[in-house]
Backbone as numpy.savetxt, mean C-alpha at the origin, in Angstrom:
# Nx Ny Nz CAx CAy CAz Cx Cy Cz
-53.27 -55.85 -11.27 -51.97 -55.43 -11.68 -51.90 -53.89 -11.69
-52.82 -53.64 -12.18 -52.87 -52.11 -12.43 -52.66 -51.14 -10.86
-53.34 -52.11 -9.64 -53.34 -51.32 -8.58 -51.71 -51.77 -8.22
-51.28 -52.63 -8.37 -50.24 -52.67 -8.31 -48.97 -52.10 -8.46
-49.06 -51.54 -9.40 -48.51 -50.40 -10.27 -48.58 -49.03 -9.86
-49.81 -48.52 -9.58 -50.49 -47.38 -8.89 -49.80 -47.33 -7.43
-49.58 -48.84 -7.02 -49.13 -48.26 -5.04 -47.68 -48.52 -5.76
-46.94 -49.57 -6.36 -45.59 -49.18 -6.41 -44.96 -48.06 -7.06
-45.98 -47.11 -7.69 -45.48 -45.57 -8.34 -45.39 -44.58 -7.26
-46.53 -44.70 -5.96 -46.93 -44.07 -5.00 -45.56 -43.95 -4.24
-45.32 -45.22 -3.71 -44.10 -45.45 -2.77 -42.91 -45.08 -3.51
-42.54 -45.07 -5.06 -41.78 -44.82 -5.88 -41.53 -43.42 -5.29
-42.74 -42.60 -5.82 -42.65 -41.24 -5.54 -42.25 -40.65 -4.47
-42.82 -41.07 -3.63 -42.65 -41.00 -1.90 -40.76 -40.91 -1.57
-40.71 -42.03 -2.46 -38.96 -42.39 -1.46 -38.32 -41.26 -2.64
-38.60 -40.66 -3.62 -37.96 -39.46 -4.82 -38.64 -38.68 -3.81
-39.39 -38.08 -2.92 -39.45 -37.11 -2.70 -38.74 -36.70 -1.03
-38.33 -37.96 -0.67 -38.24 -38.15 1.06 -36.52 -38.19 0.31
-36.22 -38.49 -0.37 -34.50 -38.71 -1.02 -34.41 -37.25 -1.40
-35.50 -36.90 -1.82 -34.93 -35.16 -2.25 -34.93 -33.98 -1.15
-35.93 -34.48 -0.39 -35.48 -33.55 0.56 -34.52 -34.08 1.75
-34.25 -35.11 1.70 -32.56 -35.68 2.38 -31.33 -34.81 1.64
-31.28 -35.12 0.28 -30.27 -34.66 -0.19 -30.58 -32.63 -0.20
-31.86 -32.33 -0.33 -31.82 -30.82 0.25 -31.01 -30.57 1.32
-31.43 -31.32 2.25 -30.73 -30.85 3.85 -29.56 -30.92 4.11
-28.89 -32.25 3.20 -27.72 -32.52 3.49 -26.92 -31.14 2.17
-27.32 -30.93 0.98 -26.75 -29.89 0.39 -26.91 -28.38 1.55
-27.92 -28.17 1.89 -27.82 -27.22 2.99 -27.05 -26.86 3.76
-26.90 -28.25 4.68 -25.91 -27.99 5.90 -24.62 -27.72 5.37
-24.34 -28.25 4.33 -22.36 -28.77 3.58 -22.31 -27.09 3.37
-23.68 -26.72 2.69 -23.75 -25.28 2.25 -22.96 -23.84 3.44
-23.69 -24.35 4.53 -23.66 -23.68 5.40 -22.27 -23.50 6.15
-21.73 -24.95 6.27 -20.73 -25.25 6.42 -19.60 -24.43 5.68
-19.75 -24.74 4.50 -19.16 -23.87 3.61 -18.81 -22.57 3.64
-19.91 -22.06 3.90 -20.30 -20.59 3.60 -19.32 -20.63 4.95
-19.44 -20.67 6.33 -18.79 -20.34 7.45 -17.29 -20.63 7.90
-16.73 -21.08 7.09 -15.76 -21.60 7.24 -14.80 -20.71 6.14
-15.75 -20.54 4.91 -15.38 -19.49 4.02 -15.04 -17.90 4.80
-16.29 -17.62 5.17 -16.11 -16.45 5.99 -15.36 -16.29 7.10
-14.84 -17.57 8.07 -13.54 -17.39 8.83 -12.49 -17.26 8.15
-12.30 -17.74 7.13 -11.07 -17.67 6.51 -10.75 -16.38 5.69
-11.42 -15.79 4.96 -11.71 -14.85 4.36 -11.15 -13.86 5.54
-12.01 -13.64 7.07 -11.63 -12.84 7.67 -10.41 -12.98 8.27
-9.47 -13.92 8.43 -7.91 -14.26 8.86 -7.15 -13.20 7.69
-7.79 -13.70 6.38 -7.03 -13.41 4.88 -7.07 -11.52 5.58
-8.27 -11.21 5.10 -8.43 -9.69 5.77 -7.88 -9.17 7.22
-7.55 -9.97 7.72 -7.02 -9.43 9.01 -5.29 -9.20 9.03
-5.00 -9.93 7.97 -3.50 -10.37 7.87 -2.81 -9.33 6.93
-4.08 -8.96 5.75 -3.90 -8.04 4.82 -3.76 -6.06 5.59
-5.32 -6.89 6.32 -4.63 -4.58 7.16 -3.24 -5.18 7.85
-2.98 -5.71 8.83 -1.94 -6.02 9.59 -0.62 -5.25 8.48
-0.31 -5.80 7.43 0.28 -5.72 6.37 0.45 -3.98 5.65
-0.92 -3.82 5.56 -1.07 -2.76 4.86 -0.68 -1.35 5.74
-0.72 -1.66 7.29 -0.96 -0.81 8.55 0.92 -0.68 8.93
1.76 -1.76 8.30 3.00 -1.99 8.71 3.91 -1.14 6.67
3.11 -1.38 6.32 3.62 -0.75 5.18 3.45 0.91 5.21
1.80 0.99 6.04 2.07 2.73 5.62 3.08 3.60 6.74
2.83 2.47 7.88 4.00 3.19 8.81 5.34 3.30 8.34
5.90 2.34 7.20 7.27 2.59 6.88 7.19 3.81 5.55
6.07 4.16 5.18 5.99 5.31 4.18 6.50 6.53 5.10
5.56 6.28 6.30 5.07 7.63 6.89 6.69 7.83 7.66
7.27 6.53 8.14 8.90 7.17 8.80 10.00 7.64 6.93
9.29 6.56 6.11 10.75 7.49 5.50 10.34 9.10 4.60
9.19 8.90 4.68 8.67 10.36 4.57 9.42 11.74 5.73
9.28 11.22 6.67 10.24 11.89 7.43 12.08 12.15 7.76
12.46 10.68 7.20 13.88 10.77 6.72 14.03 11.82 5.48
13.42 11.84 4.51 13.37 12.03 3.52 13.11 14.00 3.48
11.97 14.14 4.45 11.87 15.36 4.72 13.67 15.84 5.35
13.90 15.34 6.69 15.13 15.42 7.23 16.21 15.65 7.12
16.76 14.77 5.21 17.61 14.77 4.23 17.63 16.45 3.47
15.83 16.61 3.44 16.10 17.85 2.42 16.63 18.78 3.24
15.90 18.85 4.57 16.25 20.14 5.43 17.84 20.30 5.66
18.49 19.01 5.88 20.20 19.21 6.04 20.80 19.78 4.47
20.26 19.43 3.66 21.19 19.45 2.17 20.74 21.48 2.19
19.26 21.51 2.27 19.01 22.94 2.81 20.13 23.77 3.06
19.60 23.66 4.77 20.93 24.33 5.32 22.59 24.13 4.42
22.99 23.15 3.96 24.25 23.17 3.91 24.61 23.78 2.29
23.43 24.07 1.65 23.43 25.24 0.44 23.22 26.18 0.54
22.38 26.65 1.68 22.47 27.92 2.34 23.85 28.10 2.98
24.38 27.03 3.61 26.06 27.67 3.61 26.82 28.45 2.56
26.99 27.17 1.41 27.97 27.58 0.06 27.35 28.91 -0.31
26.13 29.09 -0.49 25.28 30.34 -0.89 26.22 32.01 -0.35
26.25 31.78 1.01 27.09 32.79 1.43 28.54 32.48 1.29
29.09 31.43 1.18 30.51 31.84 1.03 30.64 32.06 -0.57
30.02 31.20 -1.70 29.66 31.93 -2.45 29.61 33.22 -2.96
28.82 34.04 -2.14 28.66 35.64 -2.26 29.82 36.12 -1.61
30.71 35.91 -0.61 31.59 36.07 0.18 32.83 36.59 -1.01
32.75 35.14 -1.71 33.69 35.50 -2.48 33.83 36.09 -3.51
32.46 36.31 -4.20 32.18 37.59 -5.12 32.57 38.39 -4.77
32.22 39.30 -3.60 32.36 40.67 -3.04 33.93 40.50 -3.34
34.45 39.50 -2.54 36.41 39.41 -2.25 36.89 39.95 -3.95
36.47 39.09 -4.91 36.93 39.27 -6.02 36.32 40.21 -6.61
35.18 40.44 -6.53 34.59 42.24 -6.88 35.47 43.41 -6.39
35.67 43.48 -4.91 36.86 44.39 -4.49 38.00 44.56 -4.87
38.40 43.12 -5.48 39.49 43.14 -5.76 40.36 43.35 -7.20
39.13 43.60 -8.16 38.85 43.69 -9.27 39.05 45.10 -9.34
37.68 45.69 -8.34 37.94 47.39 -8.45 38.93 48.14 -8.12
40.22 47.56 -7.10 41.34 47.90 -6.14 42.05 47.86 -7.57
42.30 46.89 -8.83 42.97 46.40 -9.57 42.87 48.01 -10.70
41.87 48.24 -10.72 41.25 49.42 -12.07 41.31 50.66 -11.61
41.47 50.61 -10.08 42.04 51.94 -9.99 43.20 52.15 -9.47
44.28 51.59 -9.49 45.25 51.34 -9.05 46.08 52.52 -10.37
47.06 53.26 -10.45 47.68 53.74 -11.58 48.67 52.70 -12.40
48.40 53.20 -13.62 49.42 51.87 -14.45 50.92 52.47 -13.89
51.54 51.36 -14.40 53.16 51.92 -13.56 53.71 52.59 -14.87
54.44 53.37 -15.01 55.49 54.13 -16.07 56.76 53.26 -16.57
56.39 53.43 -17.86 57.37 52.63 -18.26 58.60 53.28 -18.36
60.12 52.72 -17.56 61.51 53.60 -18.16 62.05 53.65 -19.14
């Protein structure tokens, strides 16, 4: 009985150790599987994200230039008022001084 026992622990062991490294290989491959399928996808995710990120900075970089474009016109067109502005200082400065030296009129 006893040897009995001894070979059915043997073969016991045997098929726990031939089952463990089945289920190693098969956790392996699923592993692997995993892992690669992860990393295609991952790289779609990343490819989709610059795509994205590459279409966003180009719309920074054009309205950065509208934006520049805007200041330069508003620019110029305060550098207009600026001189008519002064234009009309001088007009009413002259016309101020024409006023003070002019003689008062005599009263009858």
């Amino acid at each position: 009985m006893r040897e009995a026992f001894d070979r059915l622990g043997a073969e016991l062991r045997g098929e726990i150790q031939a089952s463990a490294a089945e289920t190693r290989a098969y956790v392996d491959d699923r592993l692997q599987t995993t892992t690669g399928e992860m990393r295609r996808h991952f790289e779609v995710v990343g490819e989709s994200l610059r795509s994205d990120i590459r279409a966003v900075a180009e719309g920074v970089v054009l309205l950065g230039q509208r934006v520049d474009r805007g200041f330069a016109e508003q620019a110029g067109q305060v550098g207009g008022l600026d001189r008519r502005v002064l234009r009309l200082e001088v007009r009413v400065k002259s016309l101020e001084d024409e006023r003070k030296t002019r003689r008062p009129r005599r009263r009858r």
